[in-house]
ZATIDREN-491623 format. One record per atom (N, C-alpha, C): x negated, y, z negated; residue in one letter. Coordinates in steps of 0.2 Angstrom, whole numbers, plus 2048, in hexadecimal, padded with zeros to 3 digits. Atoms other than C-alpha are relative to their C-alpha. Last residue first. Layout:
XYZA/...
end
This chain:
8018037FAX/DF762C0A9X/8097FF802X/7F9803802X/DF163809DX/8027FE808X/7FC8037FCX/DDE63709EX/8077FF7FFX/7FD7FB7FFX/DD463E08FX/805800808X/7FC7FD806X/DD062E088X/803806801X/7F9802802X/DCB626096X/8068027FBX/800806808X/DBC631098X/8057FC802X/7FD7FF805X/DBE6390ACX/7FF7FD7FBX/802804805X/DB06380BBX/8048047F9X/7FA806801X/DB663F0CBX/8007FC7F8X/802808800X/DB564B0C1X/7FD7FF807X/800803805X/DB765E0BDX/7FE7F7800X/8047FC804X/DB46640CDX/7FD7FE7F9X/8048007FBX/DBB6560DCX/7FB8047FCX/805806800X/DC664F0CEX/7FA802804X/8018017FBX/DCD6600C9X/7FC7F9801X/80A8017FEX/DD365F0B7X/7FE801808X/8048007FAX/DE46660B3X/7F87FD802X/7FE7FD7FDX/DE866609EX/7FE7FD809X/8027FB801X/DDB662090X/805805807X/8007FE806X/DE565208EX/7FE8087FEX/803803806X/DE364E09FX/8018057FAX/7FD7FB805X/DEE6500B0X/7FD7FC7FBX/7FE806801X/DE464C0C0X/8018057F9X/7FE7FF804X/DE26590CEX/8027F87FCX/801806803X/DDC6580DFX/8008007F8X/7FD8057FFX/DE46670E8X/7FE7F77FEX/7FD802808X/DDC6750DEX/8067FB803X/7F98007FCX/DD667E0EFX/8057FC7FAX/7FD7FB7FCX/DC56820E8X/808800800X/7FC7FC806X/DC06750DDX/801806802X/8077FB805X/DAD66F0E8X/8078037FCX/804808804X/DB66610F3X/7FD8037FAX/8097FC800X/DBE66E0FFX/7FD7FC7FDX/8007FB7FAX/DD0662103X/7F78067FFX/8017F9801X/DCE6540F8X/800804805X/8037FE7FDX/DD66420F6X/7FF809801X/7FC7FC7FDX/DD463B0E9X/801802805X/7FE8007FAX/DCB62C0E2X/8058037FFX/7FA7FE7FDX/DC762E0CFX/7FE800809X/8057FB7FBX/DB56270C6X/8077FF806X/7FE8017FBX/DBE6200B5X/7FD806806X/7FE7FB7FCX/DB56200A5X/8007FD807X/8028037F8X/DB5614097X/80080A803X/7FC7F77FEX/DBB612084X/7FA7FE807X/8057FB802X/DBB5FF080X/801808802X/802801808X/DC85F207EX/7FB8057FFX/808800803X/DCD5F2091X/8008027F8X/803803803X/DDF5EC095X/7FA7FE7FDX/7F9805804X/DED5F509AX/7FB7FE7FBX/7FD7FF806X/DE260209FX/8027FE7FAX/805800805X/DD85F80ACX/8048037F9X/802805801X/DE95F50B5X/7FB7FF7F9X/7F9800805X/DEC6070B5X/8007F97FFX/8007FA805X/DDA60B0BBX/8057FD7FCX/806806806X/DDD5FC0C8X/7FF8047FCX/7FD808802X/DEC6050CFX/7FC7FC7FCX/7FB7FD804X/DE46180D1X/8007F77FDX/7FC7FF7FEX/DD560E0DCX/8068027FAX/7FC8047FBX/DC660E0DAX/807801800X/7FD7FC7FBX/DB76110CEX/8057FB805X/7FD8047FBX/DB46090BBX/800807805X/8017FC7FBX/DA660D0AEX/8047FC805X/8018027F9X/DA860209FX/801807804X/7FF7FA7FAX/DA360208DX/8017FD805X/7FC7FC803X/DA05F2081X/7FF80A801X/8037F97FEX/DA05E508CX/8018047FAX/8037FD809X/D9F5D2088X/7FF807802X/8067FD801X/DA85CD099X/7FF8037FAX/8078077FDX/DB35BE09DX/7FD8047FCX/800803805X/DC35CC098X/7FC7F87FFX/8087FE805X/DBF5D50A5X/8017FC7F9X/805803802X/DC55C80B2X/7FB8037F9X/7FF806801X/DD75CD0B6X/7FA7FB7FEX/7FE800809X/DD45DD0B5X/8007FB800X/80A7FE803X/DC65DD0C7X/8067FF7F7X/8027F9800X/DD75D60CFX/7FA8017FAX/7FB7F8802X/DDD5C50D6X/7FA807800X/7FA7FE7FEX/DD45B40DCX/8048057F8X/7F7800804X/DC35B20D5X/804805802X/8007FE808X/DB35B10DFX/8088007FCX/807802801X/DB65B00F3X/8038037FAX/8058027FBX/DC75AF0FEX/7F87FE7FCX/805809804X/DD15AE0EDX/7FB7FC805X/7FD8057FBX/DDE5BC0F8X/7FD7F97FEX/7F87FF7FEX/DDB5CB0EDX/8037F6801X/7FB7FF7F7X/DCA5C70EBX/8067FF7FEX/7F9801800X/DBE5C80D9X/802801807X/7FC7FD7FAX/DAC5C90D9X/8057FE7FEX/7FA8057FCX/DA25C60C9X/804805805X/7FB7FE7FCX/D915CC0C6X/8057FE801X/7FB8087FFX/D855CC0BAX/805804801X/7FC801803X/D775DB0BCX/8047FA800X/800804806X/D665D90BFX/8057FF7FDX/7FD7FB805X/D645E70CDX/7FE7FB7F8X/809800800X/D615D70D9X/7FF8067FAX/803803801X/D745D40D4X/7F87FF7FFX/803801807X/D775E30D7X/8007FC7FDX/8047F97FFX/D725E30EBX/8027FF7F7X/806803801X/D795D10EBX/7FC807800X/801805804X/D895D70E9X/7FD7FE7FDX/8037FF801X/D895E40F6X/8007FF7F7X/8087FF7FEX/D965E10FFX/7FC8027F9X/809800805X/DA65D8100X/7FC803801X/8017F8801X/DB45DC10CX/7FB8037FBX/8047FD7F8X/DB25CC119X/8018077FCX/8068007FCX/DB85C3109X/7FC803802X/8008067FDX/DCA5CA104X/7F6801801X/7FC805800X/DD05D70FAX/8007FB803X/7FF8007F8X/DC25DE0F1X/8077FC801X/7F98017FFX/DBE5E00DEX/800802807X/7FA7FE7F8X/DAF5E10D8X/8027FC803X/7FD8047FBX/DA85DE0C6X/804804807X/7F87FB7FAX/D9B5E30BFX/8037FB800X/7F98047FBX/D915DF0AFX/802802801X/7F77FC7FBX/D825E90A8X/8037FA803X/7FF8057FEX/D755E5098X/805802806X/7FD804802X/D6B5F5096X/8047F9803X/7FE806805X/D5B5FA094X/8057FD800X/8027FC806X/D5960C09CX/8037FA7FCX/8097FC802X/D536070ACX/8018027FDX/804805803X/D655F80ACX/7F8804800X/800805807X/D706080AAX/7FA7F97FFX/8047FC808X/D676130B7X/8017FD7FAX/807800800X/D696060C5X/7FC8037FBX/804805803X/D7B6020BEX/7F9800801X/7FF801807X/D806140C0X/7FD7FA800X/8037FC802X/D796140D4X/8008007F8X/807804803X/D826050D5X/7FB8057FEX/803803806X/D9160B0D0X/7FA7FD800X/8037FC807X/D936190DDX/8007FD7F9X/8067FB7FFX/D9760D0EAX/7FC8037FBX/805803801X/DA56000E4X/7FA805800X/8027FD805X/DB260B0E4X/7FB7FC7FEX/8057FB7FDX/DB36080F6X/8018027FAX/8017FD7F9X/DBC5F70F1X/7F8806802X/7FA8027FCX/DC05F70DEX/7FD803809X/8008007FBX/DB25F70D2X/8047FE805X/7FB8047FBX/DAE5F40C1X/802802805X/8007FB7F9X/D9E5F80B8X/8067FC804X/8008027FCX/D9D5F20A4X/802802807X/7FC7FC7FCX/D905F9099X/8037FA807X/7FD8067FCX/D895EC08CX/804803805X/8048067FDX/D7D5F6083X/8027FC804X/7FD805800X/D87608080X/7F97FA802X/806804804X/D82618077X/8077F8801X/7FC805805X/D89621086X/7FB7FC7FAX/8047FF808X/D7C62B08FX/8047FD7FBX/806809802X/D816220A1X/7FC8037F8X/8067FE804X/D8F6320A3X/7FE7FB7FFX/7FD803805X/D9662E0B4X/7FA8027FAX/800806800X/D9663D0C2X/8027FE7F9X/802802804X/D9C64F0C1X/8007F8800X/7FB804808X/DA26550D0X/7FC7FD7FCX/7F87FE800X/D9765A0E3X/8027FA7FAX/7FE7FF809X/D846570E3X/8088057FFX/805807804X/D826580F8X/8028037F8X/7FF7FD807X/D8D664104X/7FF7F97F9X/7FE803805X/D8A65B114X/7FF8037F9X/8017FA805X/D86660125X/8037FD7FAX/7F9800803X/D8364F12EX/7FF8067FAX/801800807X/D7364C13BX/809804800X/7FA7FB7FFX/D7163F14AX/8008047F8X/8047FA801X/D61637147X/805807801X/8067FC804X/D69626145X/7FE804803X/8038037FFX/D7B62514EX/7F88057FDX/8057FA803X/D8B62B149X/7FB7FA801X/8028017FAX/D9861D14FX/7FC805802X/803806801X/D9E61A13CX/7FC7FD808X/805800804X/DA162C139X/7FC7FB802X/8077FB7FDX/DAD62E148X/7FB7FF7FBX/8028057F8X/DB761E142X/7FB807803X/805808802X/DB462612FX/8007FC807X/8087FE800X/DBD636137X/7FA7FB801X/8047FD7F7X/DCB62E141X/7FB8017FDX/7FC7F97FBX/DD2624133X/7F9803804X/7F9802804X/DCD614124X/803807807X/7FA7FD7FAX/DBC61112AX/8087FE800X/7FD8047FFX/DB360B118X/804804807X/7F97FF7FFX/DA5615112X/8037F9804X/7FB8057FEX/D96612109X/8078027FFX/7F97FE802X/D89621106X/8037F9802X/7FE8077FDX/D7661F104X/8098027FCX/7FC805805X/D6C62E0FFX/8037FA804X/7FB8057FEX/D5C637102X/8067FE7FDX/8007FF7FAX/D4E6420FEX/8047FB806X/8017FA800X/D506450EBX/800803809X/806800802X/D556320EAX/80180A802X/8047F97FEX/D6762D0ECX/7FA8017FEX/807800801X/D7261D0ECX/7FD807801X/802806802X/D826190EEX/7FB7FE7FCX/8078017FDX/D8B62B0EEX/7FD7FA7FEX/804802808X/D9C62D0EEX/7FB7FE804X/803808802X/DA66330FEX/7FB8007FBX/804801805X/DAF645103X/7FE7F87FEX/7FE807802X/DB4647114X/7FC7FE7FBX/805805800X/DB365811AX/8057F97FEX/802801809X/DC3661122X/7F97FA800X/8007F9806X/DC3669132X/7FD7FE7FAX/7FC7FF805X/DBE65A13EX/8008067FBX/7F88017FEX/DB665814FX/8097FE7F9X/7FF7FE7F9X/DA4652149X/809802801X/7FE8047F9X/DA864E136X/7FF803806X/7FD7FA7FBX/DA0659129X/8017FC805X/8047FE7FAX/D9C65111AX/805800805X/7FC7FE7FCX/DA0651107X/7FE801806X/8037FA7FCX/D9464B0FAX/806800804X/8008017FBX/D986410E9X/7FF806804X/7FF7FB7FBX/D9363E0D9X/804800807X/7F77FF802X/D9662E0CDX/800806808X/7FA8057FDX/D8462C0CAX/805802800X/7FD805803X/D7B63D0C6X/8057FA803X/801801807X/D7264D0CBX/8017FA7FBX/7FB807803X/D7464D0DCX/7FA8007F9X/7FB7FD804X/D6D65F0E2X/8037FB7FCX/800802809X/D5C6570E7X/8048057FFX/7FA802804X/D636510F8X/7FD8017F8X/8007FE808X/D5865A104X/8077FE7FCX/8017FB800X/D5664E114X/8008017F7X/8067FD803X/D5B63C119X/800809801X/8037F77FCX/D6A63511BX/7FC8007FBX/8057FD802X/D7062211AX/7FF805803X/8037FA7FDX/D8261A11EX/7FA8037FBX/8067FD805X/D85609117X/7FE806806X/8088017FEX/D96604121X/7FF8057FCX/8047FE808X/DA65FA11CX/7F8802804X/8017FA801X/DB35F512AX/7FD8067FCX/7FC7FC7FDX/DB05E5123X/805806800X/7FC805801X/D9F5E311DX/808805804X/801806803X/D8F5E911FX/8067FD7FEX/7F9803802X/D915F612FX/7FB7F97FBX/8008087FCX/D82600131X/8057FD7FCX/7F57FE7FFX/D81613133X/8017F7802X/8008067FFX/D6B61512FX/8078007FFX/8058067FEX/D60623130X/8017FA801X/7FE808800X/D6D631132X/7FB7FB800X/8058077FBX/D6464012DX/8027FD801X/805804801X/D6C650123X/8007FB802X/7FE8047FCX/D72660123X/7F97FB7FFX/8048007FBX/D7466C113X/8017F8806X/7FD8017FAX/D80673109X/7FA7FE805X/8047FB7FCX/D7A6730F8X/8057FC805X/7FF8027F7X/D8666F0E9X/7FD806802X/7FE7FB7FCX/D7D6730D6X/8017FE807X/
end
């Protein structure tokens, strides 16, 4: 169930470029599940800014954003103890009750985030995980060695072949023994993934949203059952119900 409450900067640090790990503290036991995400209230802006959640505990979470426009530059210059009104456990994460062993976690840019959370409950319920992320150079890497230490195997891919294998996260699933995957990230790599995963999957959608909670019924993706909202119904869709 979405609360609205404010809550605690303890930490707004750039780990890669233009890429920062924001922490808040306060009541976060509305998030229910990897995949989710929160919405917050920019200083000197109407609309929120919905972002995926990295990490969360009942009294805390961990976002990473990338500064891409005015908000995210005012976000990114928010200092610890400043606080951030935030509409917390927003959309249906990813389902982790699959009867899968080899689940693979793919990753595009700032759709990296809300997999790690899903790979921390997949390797505490037994299973074997592969990621891969996808960046497009170098200097936009992060948090590699975060699931790494997790236990997962990791391959990086880059656009440009600055680090790990030159091209895109598809261009390598076929290294991997998967049988399931969980991808977030960008329209194009979804349609990429399409061509050519071999198992059933679910995709965690990037939209953009106006309320973030299913109100305003401008973030819409058409499936099989019709309309879905990504901000209510998803971000997390099967593949199978997906017409693309």
């Amino acid at each position: 169930m979405m609360k609205q409450t404010q809550l605690t900067i303890t930490e707004n640090k750039k780990i890669a470029a233009n890429t920062f790990r924001l922490i808040l503290s306060g009541d976060c036991s509305a998030m229910r599940g990897a995949g989710q995400f929160i919405n917050i209230l920019i200083p000197a802006k109407f609309l929120r800014r919905p972002i995926s959640v990295c990490d969360y505990s009942a009294e805390s979470l961990c976002i990473i954003y990338k500064t891409v426009g005015e908000g995210t530059e005012i976000l990114s210059r928010m200092q610890s103890g400043e606080t951030i009104d935030a509409l917390v456990g927003l959309g249906n994460g990813f389902d982790l009750t699959k009867d899968t062993k080899k689940p693979l976690l793919i990753g595009g840019g700032v759709g990296v985030p809300p997999l790690y959370k899903a790979a921390k409950d997949l390797i505490d319920a037994g299973k074997s995980v592969s990621v891969i992320l996808g960046f497009n150079t170098k200097d936009e890497i992060f948090y590699k060695e975060e699931f790494e230490a997790l236990g997962c195997r990791v391959i990086v891919t880059t656009v440009d072949g600055s680090a790990g294998t030159k091209g895109f996260v598809s261009d390598v699933m076929d290294e991997i023994d998967y049988d399931y995957f969980y991808a977030c990230g960008p329209k194009p790599m979804f349609e990429a993934i399409e061509k050519i995963a071999r198992t059933s999957g679910q995709y965690s959608f990037e939209e953009r949203m106006g309320c973030g909670f299913g109100a305003c019924m401008g973030c819409t993706c058409k499936t099989k059952q019709g309309n879905k909202r990504i901000c209510k119904e998803g971000p997390v869709l099967e593949r199978e119900e997906i017409l693309w």
